[in-house]
C-alpha positions in Angstrom: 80.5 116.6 104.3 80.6 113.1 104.1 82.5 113.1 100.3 84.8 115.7 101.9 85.8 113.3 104.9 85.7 110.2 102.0 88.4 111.9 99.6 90.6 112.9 102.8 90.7 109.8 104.0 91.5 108.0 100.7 94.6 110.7 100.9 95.7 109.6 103.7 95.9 106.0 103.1 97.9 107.0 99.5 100.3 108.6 101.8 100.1 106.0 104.6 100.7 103.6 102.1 103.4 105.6 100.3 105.6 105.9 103.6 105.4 102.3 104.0 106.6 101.3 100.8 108.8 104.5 102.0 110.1 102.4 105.3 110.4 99.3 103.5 112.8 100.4 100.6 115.4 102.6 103.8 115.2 99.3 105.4 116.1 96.9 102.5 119.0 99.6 102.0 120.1 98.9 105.6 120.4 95.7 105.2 121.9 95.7 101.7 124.8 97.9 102.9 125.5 96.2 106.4 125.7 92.9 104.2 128.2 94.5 102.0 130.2 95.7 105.0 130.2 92.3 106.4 131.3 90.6 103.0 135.2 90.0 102.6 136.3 92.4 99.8 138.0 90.6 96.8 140.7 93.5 95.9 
């Protein structure tokens, strides 16, 4: 039981850990494009 609970919690830090890299990347986006919005365009 105890190996059972082990491996599912050791999922569910992959995947905890996954949606934060997940979070950070949609963030850094954000922020990329509303910096590019904000820039002057050169055309």
């Amino acid at each position: 039981m105890l190996e059972l609970w082990n491996k599912w919690y050791e999922t569910l830090v992959t995947v905890e850990t996954l949606a934060t890299v997940v979070v950070i990347a949609v963030v850094a986006a954000g922020v990329m494009s509303l910096v590019e919005r904000r820039r002057p365009t050169k055309h």
